[in-house]
N, C-alpha and C positions, 0 to 999 in steps of 0.2 A: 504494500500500500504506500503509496507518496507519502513522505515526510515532511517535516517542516525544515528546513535550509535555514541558514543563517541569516536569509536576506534576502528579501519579495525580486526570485528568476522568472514572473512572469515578463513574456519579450514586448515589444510595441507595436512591431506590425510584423510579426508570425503569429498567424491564427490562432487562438487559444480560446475554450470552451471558458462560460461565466463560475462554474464551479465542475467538478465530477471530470473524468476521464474520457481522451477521446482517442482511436485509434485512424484507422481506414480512413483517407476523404471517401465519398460516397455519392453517387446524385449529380456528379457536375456538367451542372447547364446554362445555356445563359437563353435568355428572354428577353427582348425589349428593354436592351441595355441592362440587366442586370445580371450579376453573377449568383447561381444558388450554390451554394454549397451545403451537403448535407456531412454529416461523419457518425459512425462509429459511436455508442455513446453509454455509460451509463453515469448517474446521478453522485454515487459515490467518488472520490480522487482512487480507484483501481478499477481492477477487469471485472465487469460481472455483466446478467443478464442485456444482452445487446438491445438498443434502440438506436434513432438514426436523430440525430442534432440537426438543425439546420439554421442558416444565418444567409443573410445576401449583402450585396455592396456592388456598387458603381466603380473602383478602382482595383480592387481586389486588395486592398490596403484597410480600408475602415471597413467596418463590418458591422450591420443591424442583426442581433440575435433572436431568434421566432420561436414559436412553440414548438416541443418536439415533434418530428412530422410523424413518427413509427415506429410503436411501443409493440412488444412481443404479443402474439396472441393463440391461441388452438392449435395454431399450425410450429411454434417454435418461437424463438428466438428470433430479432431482426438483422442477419448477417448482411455484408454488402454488396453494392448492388450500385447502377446505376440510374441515368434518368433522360428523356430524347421530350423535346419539343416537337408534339404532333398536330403540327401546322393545318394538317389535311383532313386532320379528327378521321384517321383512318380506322382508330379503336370504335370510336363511338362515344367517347366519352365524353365530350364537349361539344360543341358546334363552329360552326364557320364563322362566329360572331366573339366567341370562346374556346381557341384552341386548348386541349389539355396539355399539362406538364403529366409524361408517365413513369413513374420510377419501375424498376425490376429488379428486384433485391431476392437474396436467399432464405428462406425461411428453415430456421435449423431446429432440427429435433433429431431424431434418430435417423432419419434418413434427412438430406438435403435436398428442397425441392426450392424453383423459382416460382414468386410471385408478385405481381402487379399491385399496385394501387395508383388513381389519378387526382390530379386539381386542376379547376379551370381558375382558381385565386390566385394558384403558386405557394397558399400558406397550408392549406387544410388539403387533407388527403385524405380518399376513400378507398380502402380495400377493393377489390374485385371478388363479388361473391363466385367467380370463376377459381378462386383460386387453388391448388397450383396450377400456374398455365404450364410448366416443363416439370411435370411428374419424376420419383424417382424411386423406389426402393430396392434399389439393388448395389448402388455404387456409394461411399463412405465420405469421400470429398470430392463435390460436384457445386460447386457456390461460383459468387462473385460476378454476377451477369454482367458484362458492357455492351448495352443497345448500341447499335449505331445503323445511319444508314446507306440501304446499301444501293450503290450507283450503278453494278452492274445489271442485277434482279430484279432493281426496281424494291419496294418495300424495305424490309427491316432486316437487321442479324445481329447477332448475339455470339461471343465470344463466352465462353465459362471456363470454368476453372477447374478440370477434372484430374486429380492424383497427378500422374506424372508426364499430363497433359492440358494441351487447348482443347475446346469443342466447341463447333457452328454448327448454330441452328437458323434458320428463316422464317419470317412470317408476313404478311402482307397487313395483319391486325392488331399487331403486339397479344392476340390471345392464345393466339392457334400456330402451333413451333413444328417445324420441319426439322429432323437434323441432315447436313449439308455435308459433315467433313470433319476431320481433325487434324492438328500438329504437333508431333513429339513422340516420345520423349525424348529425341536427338538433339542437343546442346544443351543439354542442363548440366551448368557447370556445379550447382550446389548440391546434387542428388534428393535437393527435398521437395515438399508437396507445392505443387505449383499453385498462386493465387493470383488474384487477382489482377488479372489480364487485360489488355487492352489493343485493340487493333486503330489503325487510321492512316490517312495518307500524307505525306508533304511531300512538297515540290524538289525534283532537284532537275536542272538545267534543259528547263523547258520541259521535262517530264513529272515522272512523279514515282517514287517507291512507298510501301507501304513499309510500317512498324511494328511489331508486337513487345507487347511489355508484357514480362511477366516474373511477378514477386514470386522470391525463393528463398527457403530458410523456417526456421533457423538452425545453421550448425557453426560449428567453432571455423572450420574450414572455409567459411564464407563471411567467417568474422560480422554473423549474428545474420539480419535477416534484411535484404537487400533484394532489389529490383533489376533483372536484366533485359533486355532488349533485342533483337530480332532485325534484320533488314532484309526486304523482299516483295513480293505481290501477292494481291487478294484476286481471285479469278471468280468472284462473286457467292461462290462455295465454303473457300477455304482459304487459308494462306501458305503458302510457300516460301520457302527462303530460300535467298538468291545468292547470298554470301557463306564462307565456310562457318560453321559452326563451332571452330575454333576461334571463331572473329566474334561472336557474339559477347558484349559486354554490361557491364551494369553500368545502367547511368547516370550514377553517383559513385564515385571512389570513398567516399567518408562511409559515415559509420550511424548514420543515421536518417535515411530519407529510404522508408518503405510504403510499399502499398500506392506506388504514386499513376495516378490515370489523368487524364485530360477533358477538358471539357467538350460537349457537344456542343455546337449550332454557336458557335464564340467566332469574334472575327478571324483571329488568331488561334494557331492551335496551341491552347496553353493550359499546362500542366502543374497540379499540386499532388504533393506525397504528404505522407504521416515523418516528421522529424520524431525518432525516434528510434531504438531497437528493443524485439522481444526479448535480447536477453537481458537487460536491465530496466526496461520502459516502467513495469512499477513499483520501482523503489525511487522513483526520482523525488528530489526534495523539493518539491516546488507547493508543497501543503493542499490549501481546499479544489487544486485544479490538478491533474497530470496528463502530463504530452501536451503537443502544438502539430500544426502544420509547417510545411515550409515554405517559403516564398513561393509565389504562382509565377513560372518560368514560360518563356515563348520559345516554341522547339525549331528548329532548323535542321537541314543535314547540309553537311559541310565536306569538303574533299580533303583529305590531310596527307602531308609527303608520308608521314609513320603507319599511317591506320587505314588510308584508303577512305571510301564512304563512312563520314563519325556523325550522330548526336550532338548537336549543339543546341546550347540551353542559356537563352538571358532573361535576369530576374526583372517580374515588370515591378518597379519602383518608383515612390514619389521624388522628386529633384532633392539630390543631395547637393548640399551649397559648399564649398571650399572652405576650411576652418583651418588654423593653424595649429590646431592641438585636437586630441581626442574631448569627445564628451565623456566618454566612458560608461555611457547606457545602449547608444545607437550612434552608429558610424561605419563609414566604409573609408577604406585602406584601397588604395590603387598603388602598386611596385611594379615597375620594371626593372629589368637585369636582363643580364645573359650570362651564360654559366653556373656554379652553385651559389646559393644563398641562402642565409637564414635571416630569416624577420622574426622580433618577439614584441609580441602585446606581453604588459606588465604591470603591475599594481606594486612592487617595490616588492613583496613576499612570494607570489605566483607569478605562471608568465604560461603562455601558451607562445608554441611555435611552428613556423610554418615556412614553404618556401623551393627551391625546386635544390636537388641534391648532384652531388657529383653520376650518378647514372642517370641524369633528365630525368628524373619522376617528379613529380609533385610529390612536397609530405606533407604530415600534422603529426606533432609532436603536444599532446593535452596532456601528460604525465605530472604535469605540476601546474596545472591550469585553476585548479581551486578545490574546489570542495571533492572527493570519491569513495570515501572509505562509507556510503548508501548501500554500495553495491562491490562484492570482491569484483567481479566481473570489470566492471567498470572503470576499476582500480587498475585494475591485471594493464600490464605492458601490450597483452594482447590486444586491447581492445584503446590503450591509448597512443602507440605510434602506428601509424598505416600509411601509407605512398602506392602510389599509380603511375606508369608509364606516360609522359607528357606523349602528345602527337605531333607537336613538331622541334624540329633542331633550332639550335641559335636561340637569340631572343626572345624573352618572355613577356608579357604583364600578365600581372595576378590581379583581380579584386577579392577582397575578403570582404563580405557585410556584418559586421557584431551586431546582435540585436540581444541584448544585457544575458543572454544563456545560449543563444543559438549562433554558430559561422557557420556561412557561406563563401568558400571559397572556390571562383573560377578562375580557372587559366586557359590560357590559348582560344579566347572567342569563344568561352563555355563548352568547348569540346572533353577538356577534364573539369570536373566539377566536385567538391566533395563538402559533405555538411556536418557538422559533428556537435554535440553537446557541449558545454563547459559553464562551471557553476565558480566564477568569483567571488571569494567571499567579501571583497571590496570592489571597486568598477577600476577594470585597468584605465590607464592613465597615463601611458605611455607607449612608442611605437616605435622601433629603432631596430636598423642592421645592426644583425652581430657579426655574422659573416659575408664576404664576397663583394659583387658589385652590383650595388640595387638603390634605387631612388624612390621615397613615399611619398605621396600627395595624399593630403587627408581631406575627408568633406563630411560634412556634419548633414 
């Protein structure tokens, strides 16, 4: 259960629930300029019976918090799931005057089945006395639904989350599910239960490849429970991957950004994860609240000398203004260099470190970052130095964002990206090379 810390780590603009524990985003859609975001949720600061949070915002920055949209009932638990704007009231649920918002979520009991509920408000949700529309009693982990639609077939699909696999299903009414095809279990690099999935398309040079995301973990070997990625085509079925499977990577190097999906029907395709990991997520000290989200990122694909076709990821943020010193609650850190470097954030007693190393990787070094003896894990060396293979040679910039417990560090055009926790027990206050050849600019 979340403890109480030394000293109020709630961040300022990473998502964080009003009280009680939140894991999964969940639901993300956007509507008539707004963002919904749903999560994961229960009332208490740890894990217990699942419901779905929900808050909207205009910038993905400020956030209005709403009633919870979907508390457990007959059929289970409210596992995750997502949500598509049905513009064409293809369900029935709304009208041409009131399209509905449809979410598709898991309902967990002893078997794992998907089911619907709609709003034509965007606040209040109604079950589908259909419910489940994708029946199951035979398979053990079959959760996670991501609606989306589909450009080939025309109508709807659904990506889920089955063991040590994808599955596509089809439908034309979000009621009534086809299945179309599956992906896996060939490049699973963590060997564990695959979740929460996600398919979609971006552009690359005048064409377009598709993506799959899908969270894996947790094991010690995957240094807890992380998110990877996929590059390939959707043939309206099914997806396919076009790159070797030894290429596949996670698209976070850090040690804390799981479960992360993208929104539907948004101008941009832009992505939020759960900042956190299973294997310490509820011991964290952060008292009447536990966990946050991470920044909501705009994804790209990029061509790299090192990596070929990469993931790239920048945070949409409100204007950081140039300052001459840290504030020491929220700030970003921009470093260029070339060659090794180290950078330390410091409070005169702790210090976190970061920076790219004699083999081109990007690291983080959180070992003496503030507060860890919440959690051995935590503590463990294992889990506070970690490095990533940069994608390209020569010259770097880094950004790091401090938001007073959570970094975000990108490098190379957010092609390496990594997010990690760290609990100061005072706010650093200082920003300095210790090693090599690197230059800071600070902005508050």
């Amino acid at each position: 259960m979340s403890t109480k810390g030394a000293r109020n780590y709630r961040p300022e603009i990473h998502f964080t629930p009003k009280t009680g524990w939140i894991n999964d985003p969940n639901g993300l859609v956007y509507v008539d300029g707004v963002y919904h975001l749903f999560a994961q949720y229960f009332p208490e600061p740890h894990w217990g019976p699942m419901h779905w949070y929900h808050a909207q915002s205009r910038d993905l920055i400020h956030w209005e918090h709403l009633p919870v949209a979907l508390a457990p009932d007959e059929l289970g638990l409210i596992f995750s799931g997502s949500a598509v704007y049905d513009a064409r009231n293809t369900s029935g649920f709304g009208s041409a005057e009131k399209p509905p918002i449809v979410a598709m979520y898991t309902s967990h009991s002893e078997h794992e089945q998907q089911s619907i509920a709609w709003s034509t408000d965007g606040v209040n949700f109604n079950k589908y006395e259909g419910n489940p529309v994708i029946p199951n009693t035979e398979l053990r982990d079959f959760r996670d639904p991501k609606v989306f639609a589909n450009p080939i077939r025309g109508g709807w699909s659904v990506v889920l989350s089955v063991g040590d696999r994808a599955m596509f299903y089809a439908s034309e009414d979000l009621k009534n599910w086809t299945k179309t095809g599956e992906f896996g279990p060939d490049g699973n690099r963590s060997e564990g239960v695959w979740e929460c999935a996600d398919l979609f398309p971006l552009e690359l040079g005048g064409g377009e490849k598709w993506i799959l995301l899908v969270s894996m973990g947790p094991n010690k070997p995957n240094h807890g429970a992380r998110t990877q990625y996929f590059i390939g085509n959707f043939d309206g079925d099914k997806f396919v991957c076009d790159t070797p499977f030894d290429r596949a990577e996670f698209i976070d190097g850090g040690l804390d950004n799981y479960a992360a999906v993208t929104y539907n029907n948004a101008p941009d395709r832009t992505l939020i994860g759960w900042a956190a990991n299973w294997v310490y997520a509820n011991d964290l000290p952060t008292g009447n609240f536990c966990c946050q989200m991470t920044l909501a990122r705009k994804l790209s694909l990029m061509h790299t000398p090192l990596g070929g076709i990469r993931l790239a990821q920048q945070p949409v943020l409100p204007d950081f203004n140039p300052t001459e010193r840290i504030d020491g609650e929220l700030f970003k850190l921009t470093v260029s260099g070339e060659g090794a470097a180290t950078v330390r954030l410091t409070n005169g007693g702790e210090w976190f470190d970061f920076g790219v190393n004699n083999e081109n990787e990007l690291f983080i070094d959180r070992s003496h970052a503030g507060e860890k003896d919440f959690n051995a894990d935590f503590a463990d060396d294992w889990y506070s130095k970690i490095s990533a293979p940069r994608l390209f040679d020569g010259h770097w910039t880094l950004e790091l964002i401090f938001d007073r417990s959570v970094t975000e560090l990108y490098c190379d055009g957010g092609t390496r990206v990594m997010t990690n926790l760290v609990y100061p027990t005072k706010p650093y206050d200082r920003a300095e090379v210790l090693s090599g050849n690197a230059k800071i600019e600070i902005s508050k």
